[in-house]
Structure formats: structure tokens, C-alpha cells
N, C-alpha and C positions, 0 to 999 in steps of 0.2 A: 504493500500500500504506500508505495514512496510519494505515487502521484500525490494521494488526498495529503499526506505531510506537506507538500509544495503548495498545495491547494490553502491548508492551514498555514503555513506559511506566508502565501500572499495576503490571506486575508490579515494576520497579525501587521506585517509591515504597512497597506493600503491603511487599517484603523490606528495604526499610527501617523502615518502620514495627512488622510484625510479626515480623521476624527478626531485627534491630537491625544489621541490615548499612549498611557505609558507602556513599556513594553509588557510591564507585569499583569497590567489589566488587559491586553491586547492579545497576551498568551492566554490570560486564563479564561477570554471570552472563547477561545477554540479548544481548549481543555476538557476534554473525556475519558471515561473508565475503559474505555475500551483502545486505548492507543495501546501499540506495544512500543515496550522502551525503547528499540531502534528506532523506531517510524516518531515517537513522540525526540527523540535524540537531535532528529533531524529537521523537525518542526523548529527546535528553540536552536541549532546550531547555524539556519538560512534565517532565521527572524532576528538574533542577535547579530551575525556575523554582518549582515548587512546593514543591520544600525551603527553599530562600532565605527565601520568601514566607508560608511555614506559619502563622507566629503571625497572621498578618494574615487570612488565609484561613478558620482558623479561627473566627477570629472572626464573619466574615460565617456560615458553618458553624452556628453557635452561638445567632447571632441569627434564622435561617431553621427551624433544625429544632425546629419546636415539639413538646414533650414528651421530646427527645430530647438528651442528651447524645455530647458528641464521642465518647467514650468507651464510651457503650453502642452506637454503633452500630456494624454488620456492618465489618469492617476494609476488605472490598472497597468496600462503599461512600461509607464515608469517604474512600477512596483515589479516587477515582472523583471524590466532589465537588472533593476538592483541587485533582487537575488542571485539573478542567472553571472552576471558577474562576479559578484561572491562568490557561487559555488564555482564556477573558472577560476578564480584564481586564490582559494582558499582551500579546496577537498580535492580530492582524486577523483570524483568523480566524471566520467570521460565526456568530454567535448560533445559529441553529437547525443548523447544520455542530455547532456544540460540543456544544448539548443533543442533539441526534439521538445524535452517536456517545456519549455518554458515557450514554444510555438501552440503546444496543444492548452497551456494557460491563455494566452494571448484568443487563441480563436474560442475558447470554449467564455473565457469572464470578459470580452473586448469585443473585435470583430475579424472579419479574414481579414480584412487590411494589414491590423495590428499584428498578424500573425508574420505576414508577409517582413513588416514593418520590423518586428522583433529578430525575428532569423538574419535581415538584412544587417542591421547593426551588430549582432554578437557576429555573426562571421566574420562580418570587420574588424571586430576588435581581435579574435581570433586569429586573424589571419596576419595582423597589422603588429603580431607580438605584442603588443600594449598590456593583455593579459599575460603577466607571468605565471604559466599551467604550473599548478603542484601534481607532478607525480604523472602527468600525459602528454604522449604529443599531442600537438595541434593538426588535429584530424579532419576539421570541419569543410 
């Protein structure tokens, strides 16, 4: 269930971002007896990691989305990039694992644009080295 973790994941980063909720309350509105500890591990390791790491994230954010500010864009998929850069260049987890799920984010809480929109930018950053991969090549 890694997705619904990413899922929970978005939703904690997005109600902090556009609800101005703190992380603690933001974890614990997505918080259930039924996570298991990996899946919930993964929940709080993409909802912190990407708050810790925000201004840095951003930045790459910033430098990839051409005509586009942090700002103007869709809150889901601002939220969406944040992670997916995170988990690039913060876990092992492999390149095309991160842009796949964080495309079927994009189309399933956004629109196909966003998804187009989302894949188009992490390959960039991907591709552009920007992300320093922990533990992968750059496969995408």
C-alpha cells in the first residue's frame, strides 16, 4: 500500500501548505489503526522530509517550471512535486517508482495536464543532475 502512504502523504503536506496546519495535526488528521508500520514509516518520512527540505526543493521547483511560479501553480501539484523531489533525492527509492507514482497523484487529485505537467518537470530535474539520486541511477 505504498500508493495510499503517498496519497496520505500528499494530503498531510497540501493541509499544511493550504490549511496552514502543523505537521503534527496534519499527520494525525491521516492517522489510522490500520497503517502498517512500513506504509505509516513512509507516510511521516515524505510529509517531514519534504517540510525540513522545502526551501531547497523549491528551488529546484523554481528552476524547472518554466513560465510558472511556485505560487501560481495548482497547490496539489506543487505538493506532489515537493515530495517526488524529496523522495529523489532523499531514499533509494528508484526514479521511475517516484515519477510513475507521483504522475498517477497528479492525474488521479489534479488533472491529465498536471500529470503531463509533473512527469515533464521531474524528468528535468532528473535528467539535469540537479537531483543528487541517493543510492540510483538516473533512469528516467
Amino acid at each position: 500500500m505504498r500508493r495510499r502512504a503517498r496519497e496520505a502523504a500528499l494530503q498531510v503536506l497540501f493541509q499544511m501548505d493550504v490549511g496552514k496546519l502543523s505537521l503534527e495535526d496534519a499527520l494525525e488528521s491521516v492517522a489510522a489503526p490500520d497503517w502498517l508500520p512500513g506504509d505509516w514509516a513512509l507516510v511521516e518520512t515524505l510529509s517531514q522530509g519534504a517540510r525540513a527540505h522545502r526551501a531547497e526543493i523549491d528551488l529546484v521547483i523554481a528552476r524547472f517550471a518554466e513560465r510558472w511560479t511556485i505560487e501560481r501553480m495548482a497547490a496539489v501539484d506543487r505538493n506532489i512535486l515537493r515530495m517526488a523531489i524529496f523522495e529523489l533525492r532523499h531514499t533509494s527509492t528508484p526514479v521511475r517508482v517516484v515519477i510513475n507514482e507521483a504522475v498517477e497523484l497528479a492525474k488521479r487529485y489534479s488533472t491529465e495536464d498536471s500529470g503531463r505537467f509533473v512527469n515533464g518537470l521531474l524528468g528535468n530535474v532528473v535528467r539535469s543532475g540537479d537531483a543528487p539520486l541517493v543510492g540510483h541511477a538516473a533512469d528516467a
